[in-house]
C-alpha angles and dihedrals in degrees: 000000000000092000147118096263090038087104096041091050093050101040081048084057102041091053089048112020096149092060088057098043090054092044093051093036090059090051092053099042091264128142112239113241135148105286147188130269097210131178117289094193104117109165127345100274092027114088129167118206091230140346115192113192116206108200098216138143092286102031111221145159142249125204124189134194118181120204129200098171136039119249129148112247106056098102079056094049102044087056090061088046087054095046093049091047093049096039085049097050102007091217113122115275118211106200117215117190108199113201113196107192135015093259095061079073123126136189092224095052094101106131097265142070122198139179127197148207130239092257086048092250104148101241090169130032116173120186124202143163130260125204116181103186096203091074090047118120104248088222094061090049099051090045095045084069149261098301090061096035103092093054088073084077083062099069140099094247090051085061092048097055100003083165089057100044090047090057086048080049096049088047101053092045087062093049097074134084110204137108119320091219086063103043074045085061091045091053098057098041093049088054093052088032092062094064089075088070108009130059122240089269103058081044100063091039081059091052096063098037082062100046095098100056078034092059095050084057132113090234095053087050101048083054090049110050103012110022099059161314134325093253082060104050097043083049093047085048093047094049094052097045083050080048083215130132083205092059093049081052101056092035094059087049091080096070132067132277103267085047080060092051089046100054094036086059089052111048085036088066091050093042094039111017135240110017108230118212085249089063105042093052088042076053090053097038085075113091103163103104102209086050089062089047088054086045082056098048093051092045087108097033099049125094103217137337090284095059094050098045083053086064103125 
């Protein structure tokens, strides 16, 4: 899943992997139990996106692509995923394919994979499971967790009151009572999560019908009294109540320099994922001013790290 949301989806899994399992389980005739998150590294060029292993009995496995663009091949590739995984732990392996948006949609993506002969005798048949997440009910998807929950931004019936799913979304949230840190990752993935259907608009109205759950947040705190100034803060908080990228940006224009690198760094781990050594210092390589402002304008427009530190 070589792709811009690669990092948010499985940052999104790894804080709630129990939430995906069950989901998935119930999809494949399992029964949903705590699992496994196990290694998906299959070869040294073959690479799942995630295996969950529910211990059973019997035990199983779960194997999970997520798609966010149509192309012709998965259901193959999927198959060689499934024949690596049950010829590495020879337990059975249930392969889910999630497609997040309709355009992730292929003609080919029908449940079953088969292979014939020359004389057009079936000598494979591989069956497999298909979620698109647009045609979920946005109900199943809030109660199956948290995990699950910011895919219910996703549906059809999201894009058609996204008002009105974001206020289901604020309320589950709520609902919760876990620790702030994780409702804090769901935020920020739901936010990055919502460019696959809703246009940067929409996506910005979503960010400030969430800042208040947003400013009761970790992440808001740790803005607001260790990560800078004053100038900072009041721009972060003015930015969100504008629910514009374009007003964090001018907001933290009003610090300093090193205040920019800071809060780069830290809405480009939510955006991208982990922050190597190599980009933070590339981050705070960059002394111009006015270039870091324009880095921060393009935060929720840019693909991946590289994109954004190409910001001219």
């Amino acid at each position: 899943m070589s792709k811009p949301y690669d990092a948010t989806l499985n940052r999104l899994i790894d804080t709630c992997p129990n939430d995906w399992a069950a989901f998935l389980a119930t999809r494949v005739g399992l029964t949903p139990q705590p699992a496994e998150v196990i290694d998906s590294d299959l070869s040294v060029t073959v690479q799942a996106d995630k295996v969950f292993r529910l211990p059973g009995p019997p035990p199983a496995l779960i194997h999970l692509e997520a798609e966010v663009s149509s192309r012709r091949g998965v259901p193959r590739r999927l198959h060689r995923y499934n024949a690596l995984l049950d010829y590495t732990y020879d337990e059975p392996v249930h392969s889910v394919v999630v497609l997040l948006r309709p355009e992730a949609d292929a003609s080919d993506l029908t449940g079953v994979h088969t292979r014939t002969r020359k004389d057009g005798r079936v000598y494979l048949r591989f069956e497999y499971d298909v979620v698109r997440v647009w045609n979920e009910p946005m109900a199943g998807l809030l109660a199956a967790g948290l995990g699950t929950a910011p895919l219910a931004l996703l549906t059809d019936e999201a894009v058609a009151d996204l008002p009105g799913a974001v206020a289901r979304f604020q309320d589950q949230l709520r609902g919760w009572d876990v620790d702030p840190t994780v409702v804090d990752e769901v935020l920020g993935s739901a936010l990055v999560l919502c460019g696959l259907r809703h246009d940067s608009a929409q996506v910005t109205d979503l960010f400030r019908r969430l800042s208040m759950t947003l400013e009761e947040s970790s992440t808001y705190q740790w803005i607001l009294n260790k990560g800078v100034e004053q100038g900072l803060a009041q721009g972060v908080a003015q930015g969100m109540a504008q629910g514009r990228a374009e007003g964090v940006a001018q907001g933290v224009a009003q610090g300093t320099v090193e205040e920019l690198w800071r809060v780069l760094i830290l809405l480009g781990r939510k955006r991208f994922g982990v922050v190597t050594t190599t980009v933070e210092a590339a981050v705070r390589g960059v002394a111009d001013q006015a270039r870091l402002e324009r880095m921060a304008e393009r935060i929720f427009d840019a693909t991946n790290w590289d994109d954004l530190l190409a910001t001219p």
